[in-house]
N, C-alpha and C positions, 0 to 999 in steps of 0.2 A: 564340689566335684561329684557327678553323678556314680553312683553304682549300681552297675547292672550285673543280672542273674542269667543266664545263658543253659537254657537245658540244652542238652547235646545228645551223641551218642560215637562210633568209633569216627565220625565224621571229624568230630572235634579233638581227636587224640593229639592231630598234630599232620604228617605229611610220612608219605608211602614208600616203597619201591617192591622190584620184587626179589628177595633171594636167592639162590643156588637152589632151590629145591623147587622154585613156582612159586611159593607161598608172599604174602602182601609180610614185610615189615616194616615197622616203625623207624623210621630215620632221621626226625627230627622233630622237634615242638614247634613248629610254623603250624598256624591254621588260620582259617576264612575272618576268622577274630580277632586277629593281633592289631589291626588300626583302630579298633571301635576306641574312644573315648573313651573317658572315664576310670573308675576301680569297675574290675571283671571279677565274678565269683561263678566258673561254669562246672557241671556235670558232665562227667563224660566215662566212656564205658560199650565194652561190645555187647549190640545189639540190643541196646536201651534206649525207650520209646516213653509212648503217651502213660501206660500201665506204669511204668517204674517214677517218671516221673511226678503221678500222684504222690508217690509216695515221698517221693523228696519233699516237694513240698508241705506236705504234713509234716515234716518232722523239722522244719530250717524255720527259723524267723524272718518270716516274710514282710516283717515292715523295716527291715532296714534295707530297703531295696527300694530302687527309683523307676527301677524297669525290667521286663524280664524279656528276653526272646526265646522263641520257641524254635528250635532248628529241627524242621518237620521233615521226615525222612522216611525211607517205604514202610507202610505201615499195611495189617496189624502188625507187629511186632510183640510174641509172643512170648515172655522172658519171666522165667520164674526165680525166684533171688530167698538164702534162707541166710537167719545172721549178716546180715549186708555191712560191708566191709567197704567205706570209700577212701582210697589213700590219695592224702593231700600233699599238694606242691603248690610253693611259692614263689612267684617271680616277683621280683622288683628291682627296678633300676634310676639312677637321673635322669633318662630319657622317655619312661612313661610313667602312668600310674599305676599298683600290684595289679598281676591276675593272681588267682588262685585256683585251681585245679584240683579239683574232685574225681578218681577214677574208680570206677565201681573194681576192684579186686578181684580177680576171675574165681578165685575160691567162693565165692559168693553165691555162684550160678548153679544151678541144680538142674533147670532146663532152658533150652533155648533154640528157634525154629531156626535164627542166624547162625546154627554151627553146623549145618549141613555139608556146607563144601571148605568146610577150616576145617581141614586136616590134622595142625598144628594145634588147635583149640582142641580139636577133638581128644587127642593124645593128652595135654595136660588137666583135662577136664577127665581124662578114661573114658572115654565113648566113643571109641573107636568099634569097638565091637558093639553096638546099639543095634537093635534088631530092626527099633520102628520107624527108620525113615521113611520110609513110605506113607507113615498115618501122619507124620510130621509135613510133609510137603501138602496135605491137605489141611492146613492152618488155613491157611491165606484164603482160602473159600468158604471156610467155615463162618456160619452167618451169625453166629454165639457171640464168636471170637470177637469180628468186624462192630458187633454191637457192644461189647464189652469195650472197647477200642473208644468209639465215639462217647460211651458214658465217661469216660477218664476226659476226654477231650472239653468234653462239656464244663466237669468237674474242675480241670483249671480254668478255663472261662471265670465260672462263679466265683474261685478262690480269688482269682485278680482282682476280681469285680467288687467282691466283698471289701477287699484291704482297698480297695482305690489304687490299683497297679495299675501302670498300661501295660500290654504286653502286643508283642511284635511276634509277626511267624516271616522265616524265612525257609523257601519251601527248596530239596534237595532234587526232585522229582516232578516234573510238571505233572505225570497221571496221580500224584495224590492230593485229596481236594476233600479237604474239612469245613469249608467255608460254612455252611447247614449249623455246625457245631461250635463253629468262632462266632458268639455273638457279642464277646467285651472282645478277644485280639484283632489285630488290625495285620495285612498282609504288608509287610514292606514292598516297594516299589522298585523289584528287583526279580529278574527273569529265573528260575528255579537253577541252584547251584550250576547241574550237571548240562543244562542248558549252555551255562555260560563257557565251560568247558568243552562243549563237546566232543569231538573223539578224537580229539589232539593227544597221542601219546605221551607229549611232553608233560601234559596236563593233567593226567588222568591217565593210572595203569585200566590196563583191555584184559579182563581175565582169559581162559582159556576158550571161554564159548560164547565169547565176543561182547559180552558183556561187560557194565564199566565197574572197576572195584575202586579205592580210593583215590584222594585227589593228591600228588605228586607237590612235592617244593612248592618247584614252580608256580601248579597248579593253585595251591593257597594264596601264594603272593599275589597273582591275578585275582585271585576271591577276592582277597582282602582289601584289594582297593574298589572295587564294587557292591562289597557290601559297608564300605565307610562312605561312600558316596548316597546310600542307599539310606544309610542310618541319617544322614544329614539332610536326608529331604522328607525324612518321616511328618506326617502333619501340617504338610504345607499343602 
């Protein structure tokens, strides 16, 4: 039985709606993952990227894994973590084989460019009163950033490469495009997430300023059979 390593980010928490107040919550453990094969070992956590997930992988025993995918999602993703705290859940039943779920603990976070319009993170975090949004919104232009960004990307490239991993990206965003920097992953054969979804309410909540926030029940259940079909034609 293969086991696979699945780095994520709130993509992979599970499935959305939205509250009494506006804000996106968590309403179930369905995600775009739940067909794939095998034993699942994934990360997951708001607003964690290519940066956080060097570090996982430095620190996890990478040869007991058969494969890893990458669920490539808006990047940079600028997230700083001190004492990192990931809380584990176990699923298992007669009907598949374990996942196990790793979620980075919000206590963890000390910065982060994805808590700009979480109001709710903001509060539990105390940063409601933060002065610097505005230097914060110029992340995503900053070309430090963007290069720091591709050296991690690279960095697991090498890491796969070194242990004889294959590792797979499945891309949330058709505008992000690391190809330059994937020279060991391989792109699955699957249109980017929000692609698949697109502006189907049912599928996918529509924030306030028209923008798309996460993927809905539903919306997973759909994933999920597109990217098993996706996983199943890998290498052919």
């Amino acid at each position: 039985m293969a086991k696979l390593l699945i780095l994520g980010c709130s993509y992979t928490r599970g499935s959305y709606a939205f509250n009494s107040n506006g804000d996106e919550e968590l309403v179930s453990n369905k995600t775009w993952l739940d067909n794939l094969p095998g034993e699942i070992v994934y990360y997951t956590g708001w607003g964690i990227g290519y940066i956080n997930w060097v570090d996982i992988i430095e620190s996890i025993e990478l040869d007991t894994f058969d494969a890893v995918i990458l669920q490539e999602s808006v990047e940079p993703k600028f997230q700083l973590t001190k004492d990192v705290k990931w809380n584990e859940t176990r699923i298992a039943s007669e009907f598949r084989p374990p996942i196990t779920r790793y979620e980075l603990d919000i206590d963890s976070i000390v910065f982060s460019r994805g808590l700009k319009h979480r109001t709710h993170l903001q509060k539990q975090l105390h940063l409601q009163d933060m002065r610097h949004w505005q230097w914060i919104d110029k992340i995503d232009n900053n070309d430090s950033v963007l290069n720091i960004t591709k050296a991690c990307v690279s960095h697991v490239n090498n890491k796969l490469q070194q242990h004889n991993i294959p590792g797979y990206i499945i891309r949330t965003h058709e505008y992000v495009d690391y190809a330059n920097e994937h020279t060991h992953c391989k792109y699955l054969d699957l249109d980017p997430l929000f692609t698949i979804v697109g502006n189907d309410k049912q599928l996918v909540n529509t924030i306030t300023d028209g923008g798309q926030g996460h993927f809905t029940e539903k919306g997973n259940n759909v994933l999920a059979q597109h990217v098993m079909y996706a996983w199943i034609r890998r290498d052919k």
